[in-house]
N, C-alpha and C positions, 0 to 999 in steps of 0.2 A: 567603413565607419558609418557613413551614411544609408547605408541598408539596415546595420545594425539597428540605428536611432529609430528608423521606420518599424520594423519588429519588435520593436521595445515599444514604441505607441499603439503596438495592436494588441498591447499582451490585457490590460485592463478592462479595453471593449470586448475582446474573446470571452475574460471572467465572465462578464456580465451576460453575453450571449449563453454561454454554455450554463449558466443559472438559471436565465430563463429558460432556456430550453428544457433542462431535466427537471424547473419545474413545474410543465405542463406533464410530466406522466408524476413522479415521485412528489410526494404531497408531504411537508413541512421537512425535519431533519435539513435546515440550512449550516448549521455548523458542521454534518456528517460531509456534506458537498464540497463547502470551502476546503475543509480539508484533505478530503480527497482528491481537489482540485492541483492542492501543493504539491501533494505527491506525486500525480499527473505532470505536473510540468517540470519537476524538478528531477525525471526520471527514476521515482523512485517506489518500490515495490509497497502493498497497501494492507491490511490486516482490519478485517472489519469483526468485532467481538460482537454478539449479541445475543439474544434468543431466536429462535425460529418464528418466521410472522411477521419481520417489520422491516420486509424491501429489501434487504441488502442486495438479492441475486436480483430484482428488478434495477436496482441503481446503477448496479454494475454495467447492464443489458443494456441500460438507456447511456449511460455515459458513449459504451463502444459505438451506439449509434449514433449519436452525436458528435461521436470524432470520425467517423466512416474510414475505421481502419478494421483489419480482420480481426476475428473475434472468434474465442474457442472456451468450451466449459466441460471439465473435468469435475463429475460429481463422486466425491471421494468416498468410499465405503471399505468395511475392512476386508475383504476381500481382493482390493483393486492390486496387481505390482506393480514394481515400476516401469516394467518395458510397455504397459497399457499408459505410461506417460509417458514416455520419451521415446520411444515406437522401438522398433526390432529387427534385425535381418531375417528375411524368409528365402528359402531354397528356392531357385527358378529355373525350367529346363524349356532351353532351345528346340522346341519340337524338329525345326529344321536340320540343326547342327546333333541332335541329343546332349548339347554341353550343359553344364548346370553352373551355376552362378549363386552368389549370394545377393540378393540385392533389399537396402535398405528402405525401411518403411516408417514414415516419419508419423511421431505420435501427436496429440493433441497441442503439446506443450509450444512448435511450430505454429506461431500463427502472432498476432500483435499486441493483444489485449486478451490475457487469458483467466477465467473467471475458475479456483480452484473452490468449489465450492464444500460448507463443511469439510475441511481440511484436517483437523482434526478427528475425524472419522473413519482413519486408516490407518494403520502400522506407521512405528517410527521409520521402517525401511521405506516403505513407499514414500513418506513425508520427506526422508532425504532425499529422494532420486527427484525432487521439483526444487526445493531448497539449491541444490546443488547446482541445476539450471540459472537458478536466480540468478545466482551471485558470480559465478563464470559466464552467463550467457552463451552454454554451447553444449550439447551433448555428444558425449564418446561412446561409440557402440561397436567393438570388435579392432578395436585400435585403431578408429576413424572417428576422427571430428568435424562434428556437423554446427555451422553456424546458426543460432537461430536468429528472425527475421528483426529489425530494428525500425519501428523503436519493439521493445520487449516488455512488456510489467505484467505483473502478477499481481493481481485483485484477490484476496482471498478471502473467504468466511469462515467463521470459526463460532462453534457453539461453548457455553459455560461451559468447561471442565465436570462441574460440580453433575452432570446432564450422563444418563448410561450411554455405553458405545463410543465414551469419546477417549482420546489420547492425546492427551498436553504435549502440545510443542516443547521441545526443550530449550533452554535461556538462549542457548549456541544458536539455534535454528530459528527462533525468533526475530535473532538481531539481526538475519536477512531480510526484514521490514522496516522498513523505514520510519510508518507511523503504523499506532496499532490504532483503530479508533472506537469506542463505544460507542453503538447504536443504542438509546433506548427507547419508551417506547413513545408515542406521539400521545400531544394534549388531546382531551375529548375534543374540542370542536376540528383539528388535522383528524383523527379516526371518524366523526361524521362525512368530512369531505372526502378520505378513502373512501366509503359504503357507496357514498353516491357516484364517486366516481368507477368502482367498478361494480357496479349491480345494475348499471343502467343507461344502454347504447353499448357504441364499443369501446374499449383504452384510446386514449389520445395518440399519435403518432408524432415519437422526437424528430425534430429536423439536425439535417446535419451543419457545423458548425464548420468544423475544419476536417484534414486529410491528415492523411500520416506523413505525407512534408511537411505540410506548414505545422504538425504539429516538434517533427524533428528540429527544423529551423525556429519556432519558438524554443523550445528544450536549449538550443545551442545558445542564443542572445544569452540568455540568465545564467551559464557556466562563465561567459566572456564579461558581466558584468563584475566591475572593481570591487573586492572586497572591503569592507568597514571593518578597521581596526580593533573596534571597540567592542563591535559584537562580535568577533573573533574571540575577543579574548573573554568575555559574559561568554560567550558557548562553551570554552573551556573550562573557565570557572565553572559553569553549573553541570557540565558532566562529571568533572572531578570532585566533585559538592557530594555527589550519591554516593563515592566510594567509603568503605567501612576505611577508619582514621585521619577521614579528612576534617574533623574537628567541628562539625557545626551538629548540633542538635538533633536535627531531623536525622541525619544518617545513622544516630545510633538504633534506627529501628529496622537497618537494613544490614543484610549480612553478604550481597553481592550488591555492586556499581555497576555501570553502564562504562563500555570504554571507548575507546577513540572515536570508532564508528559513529556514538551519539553525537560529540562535537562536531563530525562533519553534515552530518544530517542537520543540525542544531543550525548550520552556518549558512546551508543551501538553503534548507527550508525557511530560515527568517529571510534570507535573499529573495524568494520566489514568494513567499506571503507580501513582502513590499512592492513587489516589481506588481503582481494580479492587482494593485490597486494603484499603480501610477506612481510610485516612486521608487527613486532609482538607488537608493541609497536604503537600506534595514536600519533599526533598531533596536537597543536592548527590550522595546518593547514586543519587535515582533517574534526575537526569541523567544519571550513569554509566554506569545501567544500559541507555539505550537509545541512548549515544553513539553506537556502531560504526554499527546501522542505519538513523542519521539522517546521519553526515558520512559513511559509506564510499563511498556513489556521489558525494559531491561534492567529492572533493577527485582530483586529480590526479597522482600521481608522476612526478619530473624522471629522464631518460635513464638516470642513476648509480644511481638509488634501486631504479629495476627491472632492470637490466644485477646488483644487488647481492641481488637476490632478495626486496626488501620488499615488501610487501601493503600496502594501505590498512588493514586491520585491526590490522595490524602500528603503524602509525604512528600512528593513534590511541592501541594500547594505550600508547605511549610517551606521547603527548602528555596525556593521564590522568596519569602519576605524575609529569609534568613542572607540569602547570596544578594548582594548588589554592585 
């Protein structure tokens, strides 16, 4: 218990170091960090939306060095298959003996902090063979199962849809993320301090903050920390809130909900956004605060809803002053 309580007093100064730290390389997007941060600690897989240009693959890069855990980057294109991620058996012969063997050759996806970058840039099959990793944490190759290294996440980028060459995640395949988050683009005066900072000397170098134990053993305190009842039951409410004939307003603009998956992410994630600032107890508020980037990839807009110009973000923010 008493170790607990001491890892639970390190979780708030961590935040703040590891904000300071990535931002000496990554210039403004603090709300992109915080919540990446959540999902960082709360074990849970990341989904970063944006256009091409505005850091996501540098965040990623600076994070993994500032946690100094292994780091690996899969740049998705459509050509890539899956065994170029989850690696392959190759034929090997015993020069000595002439015997020949199979032996397993482990792909990128091996490693702690795996950056899939433009993810959307590949075949739905290839995008299943890392999905599938995700969420089992383990790949099977010849009727052998390989564990992969713990802790495990998946940092992914993803371009607009709307952009040639790309291939939409399907809803199924999405809801192995936890949080999806929009990057967009920095105010002028954060884009002046980009220029100067890389046009002149070299990039800054991140320090590292913690390891991949003290990041496990942080991870583990916030699973072992008491549940709040209240935002238990507000997590459910507001994933049951997106489902078509749950009776409130905003939903009628949607024609898929978000399902259990979101309540549980709902319930960790307001756990781990209180615990990075020192309190050991969530609230309905901190629900709120990571609603968007836990139901926006899961829910779906009907024909009327997007012919009318609404967003997912849009329809949460209603469903927030509807659900209380």
């Amino acid at each position: 218990m008493s170790d607990d309580i001491a890892l639970f007093e390190q979780l708030a100064p961590t935040r703040e170091a590891l904000l300071d730290a990535i931002g000496q390389v990554v210039v403004g997007q603090r709300h992109v960090v915080e919540l990446m941060l959540t999902a960082l600690f709360s074990n849970g897989h990341c989904l970063f939306v944006g256009v091409p240009g505005l850091a996501k693959t540098l965040l990623v890069h600076t994070v993994a060095d500032s946690l100094g855990v292994d780091f690996g980057r899969i740049q998705f294109t459509p050509d890539l298959m899956p065994s170029d991620i989850t690696g392959t058996e190759v034929l090997e012969e015993d020069r000595s003996t002439g015997g020949r063997s199979l032996r397993f050759v482990q792909g990128p996806v091996f490693t702690n902090l795996l950056l899939a970058d433009e993810i959307n840039r590949t075949p739905p099959k290839t995008q299943a063979a890392l999905l599938q990793a995700m969420q089992e944490r383990h790949v099977t190759a010849a009727g052998h199962t390989h564990r992969l290294p713990n802790p495990f996440l998946v940092f992914a980028t993803q371009n607009p849809i709307e952009q040639e060459g790309t291939y939409p995640l399907p809803e199924a395949q999405q809801d192995r993320f936890m949080l999806s988050i929009e990057v967009g683009y920095p105010t002028l005066e954060e884009e002046e301090e980009i220029v100067r900072r890389t046009t002149v000397g070299e990039m800054p170098q991140v320090r590292q903050i913690l390891d991949a134990d003290k990041l496990l053993a942080l991870q583990g305190v916030l699973r072992r920390l008491p549940a709040n009842p209240d935002v238990v039951k507000y997590a459910v409410k507001l994933a049951a809130a997106t489902r078509p004939g749950s009776g409130y307003k905003a939903t009628e603009k949607l024609r898929w909900g978000a399902g259990p998956r979101a309540s549980q992410y709902l319930a960790i994630g307001a756990r781990t956004w209180a615990a990075l600032r020192g309190r050991e107890l969530p609230t309905p508020a901190d629900v709120r605060a990571i609603a968007t980037a836990v139901l926006g990839h899961r829910i779906v807009l009907n024909f009327e809803a997007e012919a009318d110009g609404w967003t997912p973000a849009r329809v949460i923010e209603q469903l927030l002053e509807e659900v209380r």
